[in-house]
BALOBA-1460 file (C-alpha; in Angstrom, 3 decimals):
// residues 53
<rec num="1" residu="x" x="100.138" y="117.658" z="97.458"/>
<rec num="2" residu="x" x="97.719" y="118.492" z="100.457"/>
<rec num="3" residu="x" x="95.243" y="115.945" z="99.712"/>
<rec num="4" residu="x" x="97.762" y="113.221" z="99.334"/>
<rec num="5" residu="x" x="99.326" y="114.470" z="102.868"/>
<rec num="6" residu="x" x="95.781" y="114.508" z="104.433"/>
<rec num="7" residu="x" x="94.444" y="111.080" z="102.597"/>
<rec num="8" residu="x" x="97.875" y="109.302" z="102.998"/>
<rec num="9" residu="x" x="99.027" y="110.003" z="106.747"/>
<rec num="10" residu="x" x="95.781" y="109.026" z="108.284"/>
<rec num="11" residu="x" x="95.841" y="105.815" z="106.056"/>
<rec num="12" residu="x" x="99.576" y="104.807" z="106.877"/>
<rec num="13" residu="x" x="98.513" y="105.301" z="111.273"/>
<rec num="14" residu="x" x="95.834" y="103.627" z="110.746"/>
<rec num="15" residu="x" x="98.054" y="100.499" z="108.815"/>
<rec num="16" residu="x" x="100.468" y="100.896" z="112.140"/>
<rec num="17" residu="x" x="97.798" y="100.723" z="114.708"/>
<rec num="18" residu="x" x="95.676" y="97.622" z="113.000"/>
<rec num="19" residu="x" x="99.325" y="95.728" z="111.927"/>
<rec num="20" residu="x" x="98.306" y="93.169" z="115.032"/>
<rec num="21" residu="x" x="95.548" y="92.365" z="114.435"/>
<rec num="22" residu="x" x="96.030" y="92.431" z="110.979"/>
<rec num="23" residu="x" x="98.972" y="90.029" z="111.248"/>
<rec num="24" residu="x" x="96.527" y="87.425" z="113.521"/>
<rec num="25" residu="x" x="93.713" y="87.507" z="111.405"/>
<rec num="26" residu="x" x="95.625" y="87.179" z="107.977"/>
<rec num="27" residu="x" x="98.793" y="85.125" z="109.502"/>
<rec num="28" residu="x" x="100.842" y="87.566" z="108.141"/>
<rec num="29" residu="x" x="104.407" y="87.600" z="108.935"/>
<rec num="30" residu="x" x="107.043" y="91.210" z="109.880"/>
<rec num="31" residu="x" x="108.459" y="91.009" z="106.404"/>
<rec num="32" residu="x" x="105.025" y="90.783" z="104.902"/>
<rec num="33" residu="x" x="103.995" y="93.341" z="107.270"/>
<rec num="34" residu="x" x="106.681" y="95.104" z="106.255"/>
<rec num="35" residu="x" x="106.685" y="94.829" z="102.562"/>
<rec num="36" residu="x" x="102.645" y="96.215" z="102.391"/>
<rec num="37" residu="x" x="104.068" y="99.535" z="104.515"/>
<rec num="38" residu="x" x="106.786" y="99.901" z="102.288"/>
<rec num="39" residu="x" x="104.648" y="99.141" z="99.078"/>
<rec num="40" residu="x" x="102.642" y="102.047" z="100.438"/>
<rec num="41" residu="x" x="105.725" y="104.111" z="100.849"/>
<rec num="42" residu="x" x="106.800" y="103.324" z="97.401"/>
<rec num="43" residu="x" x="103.530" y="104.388" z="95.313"/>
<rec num="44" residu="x" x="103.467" y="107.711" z="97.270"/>
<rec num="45" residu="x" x="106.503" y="108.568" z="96.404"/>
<rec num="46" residu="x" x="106.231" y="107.624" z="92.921"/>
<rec num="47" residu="x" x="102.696" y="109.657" z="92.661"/>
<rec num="48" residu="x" x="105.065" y="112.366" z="94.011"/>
<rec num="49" residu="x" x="107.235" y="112.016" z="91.030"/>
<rec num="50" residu="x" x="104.279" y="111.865" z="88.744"/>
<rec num="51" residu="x" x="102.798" y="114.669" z="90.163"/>
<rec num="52" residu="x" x="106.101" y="116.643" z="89.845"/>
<rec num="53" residu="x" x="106.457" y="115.660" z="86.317"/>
């Protein structure tokens, strides 16, 4: 669970901070944006499940 906190959290700021120029360079829209974050947020928490299981 550690290493996922450590690998994950720098890898979702990172996401946040880049987003603009990530949205100019690839002409990506918010809900695009926004599904690729919550894409992210979805296999974590379903590696958390596996994990638990």
């Amino acid at each position: 669970m550690a290493l996922s906190a450590i690998t994950f959290g720098p890898g979702r700021m990172a996401y946040g901070m880049f987003l603009p120029q990530l949205r100019d360079e690839f002409g990506l829209g918010a809900g695009t944006g926004g599904a690729i974050a919550g894409l992210g947020f979805a296999a974590f928490f379903l590696a958390l499940l596996a994990t638990a299981y």
